[in-house]
C-alpha positions in Angstrom: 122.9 130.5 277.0 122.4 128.7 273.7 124.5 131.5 271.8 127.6 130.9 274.5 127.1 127.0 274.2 125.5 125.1 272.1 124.9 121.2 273.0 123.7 119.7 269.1 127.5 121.9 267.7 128.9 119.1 269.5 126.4 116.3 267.9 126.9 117.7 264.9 130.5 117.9 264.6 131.0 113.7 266.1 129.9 112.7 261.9 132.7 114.8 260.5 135.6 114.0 262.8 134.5 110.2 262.7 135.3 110.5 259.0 139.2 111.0 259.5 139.0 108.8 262.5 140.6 105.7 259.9 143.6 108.2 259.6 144.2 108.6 263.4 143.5 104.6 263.7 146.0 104.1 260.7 148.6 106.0 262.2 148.5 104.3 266.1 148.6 100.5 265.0 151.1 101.0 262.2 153.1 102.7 264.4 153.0 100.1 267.2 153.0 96.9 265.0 156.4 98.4 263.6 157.4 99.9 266.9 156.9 96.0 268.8 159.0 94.5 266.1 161.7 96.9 266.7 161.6 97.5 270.3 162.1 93.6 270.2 164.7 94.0 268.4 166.1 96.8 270.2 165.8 94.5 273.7 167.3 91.8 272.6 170.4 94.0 271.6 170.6 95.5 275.0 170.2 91.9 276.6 172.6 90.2 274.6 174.9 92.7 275.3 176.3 92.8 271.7 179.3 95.0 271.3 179.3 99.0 269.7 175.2 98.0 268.9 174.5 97.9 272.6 176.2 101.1 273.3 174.5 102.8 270.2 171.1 101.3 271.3 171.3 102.6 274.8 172.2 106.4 273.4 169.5 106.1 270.9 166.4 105.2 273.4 168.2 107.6 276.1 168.0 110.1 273.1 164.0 109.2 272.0 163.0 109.4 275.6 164.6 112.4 276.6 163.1 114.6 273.5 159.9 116.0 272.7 157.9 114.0 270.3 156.6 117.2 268.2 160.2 117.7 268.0 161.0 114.4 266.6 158.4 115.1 263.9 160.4 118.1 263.0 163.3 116.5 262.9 162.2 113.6 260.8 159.9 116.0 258.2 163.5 117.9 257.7 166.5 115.0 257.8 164.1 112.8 255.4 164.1 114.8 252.4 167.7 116.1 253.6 169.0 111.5 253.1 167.4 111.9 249.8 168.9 114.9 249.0 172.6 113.6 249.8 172.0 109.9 248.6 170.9 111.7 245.0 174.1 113.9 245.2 176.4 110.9 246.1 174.7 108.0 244.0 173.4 109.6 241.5 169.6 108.4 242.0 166.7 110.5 240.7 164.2 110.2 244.4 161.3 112.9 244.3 161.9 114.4 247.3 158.9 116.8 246.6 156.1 113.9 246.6 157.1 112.3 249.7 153.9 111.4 251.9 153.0 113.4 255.1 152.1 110.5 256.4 155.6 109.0 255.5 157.0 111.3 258.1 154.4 110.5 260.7 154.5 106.5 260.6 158.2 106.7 260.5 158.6 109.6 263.7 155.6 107.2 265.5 156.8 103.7 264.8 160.6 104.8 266.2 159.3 106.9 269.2 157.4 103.8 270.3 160.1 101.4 269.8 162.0 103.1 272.3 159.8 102.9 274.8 158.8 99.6 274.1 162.1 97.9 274.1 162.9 99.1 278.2 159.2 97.3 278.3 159.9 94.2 276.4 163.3 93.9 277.8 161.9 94.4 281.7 159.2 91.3 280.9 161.8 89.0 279.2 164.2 89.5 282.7 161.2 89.1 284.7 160.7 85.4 284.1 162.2 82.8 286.4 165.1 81.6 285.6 164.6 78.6 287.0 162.0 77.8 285.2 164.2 78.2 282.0 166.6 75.8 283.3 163.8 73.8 284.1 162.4 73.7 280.6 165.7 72.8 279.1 166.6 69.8 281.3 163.1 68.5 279.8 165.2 68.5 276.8 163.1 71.7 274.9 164.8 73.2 272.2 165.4 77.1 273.1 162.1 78.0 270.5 160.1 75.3 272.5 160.8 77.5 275.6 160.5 80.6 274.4 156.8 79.4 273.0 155.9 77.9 276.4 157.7 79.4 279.3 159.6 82.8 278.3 156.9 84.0 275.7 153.7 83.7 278.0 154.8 84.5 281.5 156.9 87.8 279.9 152.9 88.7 278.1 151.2 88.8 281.3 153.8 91.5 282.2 153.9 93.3 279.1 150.6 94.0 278.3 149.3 96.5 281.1 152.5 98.9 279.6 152.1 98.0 275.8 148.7 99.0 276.8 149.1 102.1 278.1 151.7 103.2 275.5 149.0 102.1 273.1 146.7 105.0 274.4 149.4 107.4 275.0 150.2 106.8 270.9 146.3 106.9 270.3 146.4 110.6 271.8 149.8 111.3 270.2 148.1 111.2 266.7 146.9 114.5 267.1 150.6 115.7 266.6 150.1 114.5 263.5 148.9 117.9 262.1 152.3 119.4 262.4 154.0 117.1 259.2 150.3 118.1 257.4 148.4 115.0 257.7 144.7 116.0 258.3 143.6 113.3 261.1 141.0 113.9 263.8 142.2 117.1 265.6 143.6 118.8 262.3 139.5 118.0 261.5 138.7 119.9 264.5 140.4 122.8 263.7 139.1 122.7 260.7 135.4 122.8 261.4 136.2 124.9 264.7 137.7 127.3 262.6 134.5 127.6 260.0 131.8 127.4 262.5 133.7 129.3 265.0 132.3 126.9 267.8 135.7 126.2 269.3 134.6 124.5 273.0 131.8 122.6 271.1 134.3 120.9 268.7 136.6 120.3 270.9 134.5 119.2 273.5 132.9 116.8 270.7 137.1 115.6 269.9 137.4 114.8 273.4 134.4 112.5 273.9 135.4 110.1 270.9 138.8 109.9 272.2 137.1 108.9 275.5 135.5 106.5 274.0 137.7 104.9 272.1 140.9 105.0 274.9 137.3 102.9 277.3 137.1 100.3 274.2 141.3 99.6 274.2 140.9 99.4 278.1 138.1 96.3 278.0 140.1 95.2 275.2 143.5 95.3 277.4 141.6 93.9 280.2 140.2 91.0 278.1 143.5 90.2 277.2 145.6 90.2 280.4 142.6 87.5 281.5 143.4 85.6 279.0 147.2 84.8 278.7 146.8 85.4 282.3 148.9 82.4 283.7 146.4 80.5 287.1 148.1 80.3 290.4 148.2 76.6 290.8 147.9 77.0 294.7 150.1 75.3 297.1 148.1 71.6 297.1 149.1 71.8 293.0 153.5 72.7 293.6 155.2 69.5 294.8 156.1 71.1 298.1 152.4 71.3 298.9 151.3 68.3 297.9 154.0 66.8 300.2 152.7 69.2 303.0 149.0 68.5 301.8 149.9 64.2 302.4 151.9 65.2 305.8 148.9 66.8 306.8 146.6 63.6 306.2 148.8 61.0 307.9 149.2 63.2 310.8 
C-alpha cells in the first residue's frame, strides 16, 4: 500500500506549494479590490439608468456572465498585445508588447470577471434598502453623503456580504486558471512537483487541503463580519408603534 499511496508525499509537498501561495493570494484580492470599485461603478450605471452606458453595461455583464472564464483569459492574453499592436501602428508609440506581465493578463481577466458579477450584487443591496427610510433620512435634513454613510451604506453591507463572500472563494479557486496566461501560482506548483515526483493523487490531494483551509479561514472571517455591521432588531417595545401598543397595554 505505501507504493500506491503514500501519506508524508502529501506532507511533503504542503512546504512547496505554500511558497507560491502569495501569488494565488495576490491575484484574488487584487482582483476583487478592483472588481468592487468597478462593479460599483458598473451598478450605479444600471441604476441611474444613464443613456447608451446603461445599454452597453447591461450587454457587457450579460457577455462576462455568459462566457467561460478560461476563455476570457484567452481572450484577454490575445486582444492585449493585439491594442498595443494597433495603438503603436496608429500613434506611433514604441510599447514592448513582448515584456508584458503574465500576470498583467490575469489581474486584468480576474478584476473584470468579478466586476460583473459584483455589480448585479451591489446593485440588488443598494435596491434592497427601504425607501422609506431614505426619505426618512432626508426630512432630518441629511445631505445625500450623510445618508449614504448611515442608512444606504450599512443596511445594503449586511446584504452584500454573504455574496461578496462567496464570490470571494469562487475567485480564490478561480486562481488556479491562472496557469493558462503562464503564471506559476499554487496549482501550476502542483503540476510541477506532480510531474517530477510522479505522485499525482498525493499532490493534489495536498493542493486540495490548503485550499480547504484557507476557503474555512474566509468563512469565520465572513461570518465575523456579517455580525458586525449586522444591523439589531430593535423589537417592537423599541418602533413607535410598539411603544404605543406597549403603553396601551399598561393602562389597560
Amino acid at each position: 500500500m505505501g507504493k500506491i499511496f503514500d501519506i508524508n508525499a502529501v506532507f511533503t509537498s504542503i512546504p512547496s506549494l505554500l511558497k507560491v501561495l502569495p501569488v494565488s493570494l495576490q491575484i484574488t484580492f487584487i482582483s476583487m479590490i478592483v472588481g468592487l470599485v468597478l462593479g460599483l461603478i458598473l451598478a450605479i450605471i444600471r441604476m441611474k439608468k444613464i443613456p447608451v452606458l446603461s445599454q452597453i453595461v447591461t450587454v457587457f455583464i450579460s457577455f462576462i456572465r455568459g462566457t467561460p472564464m478560461i476563455v476570457q483569459l484567452y481572450l484577454t492574453y490575445n486582444g492585449i498585445p493585439l491594442l498595443l499592436r494597433f495603438i503603436n501602428e496608429q500613434y506611433g508609440t514604441n510599447y514592448n508588447i513582448n515584456h508584458l506581465p503574465a500576470m498583467l493578463f490575469v489581474l486584468v481577466t480576474f478584476a473584470i470577471n468579478e466586476s460583473a458579477y459584483n455589480s448585479e450584487t451591489i446593485r440588488a443591496a443598494l435596491q434592497s434598502v427601504n425607501k422609506g427610510q431614505i426619505e426618512a433620512a432626508e426630512s432630518l435634513g441629511m445631505t445625500y453623503l450623510q445618508v449614504l454613510r448611515r442608512v444606504i451604506l450599512p443596511e445594503a453591507l449586511v446584504v452584500a456580504i454573504p455574496p461578496l463572500g462567496n464570490a470571494l472563494i469562487g475567485l480564490l479557486k478561480g486562481t488556479s486558471l491562472a496557469f493558462v496566461a503562464g503564471v506559476i501560482e499554487m496549482t501550476a506548483q502542483g503540476k510541477i512537483i506532480s510531474g517530477s515526483t510522479f505522485r499525482f493523487f498525493e499532490v493534489y490531494l495536498a493542493l486540495a487541503l490548503i485550499y480547504w483551509v484557507l476557503t474555512i479561514i474566509i468563512e469565520q472571517v465572513l461570518r465575523y463580519l456579517e455580525k458586525r455591521f449586522s444591523i439589531p432588531d430593535p423589537g417592537p417595545a423599541n418602533t413607535i408603534r410598539g411603544r404605543w401598543f406597549s403603553l396601551g397595554k399598561r393602562e389597560i
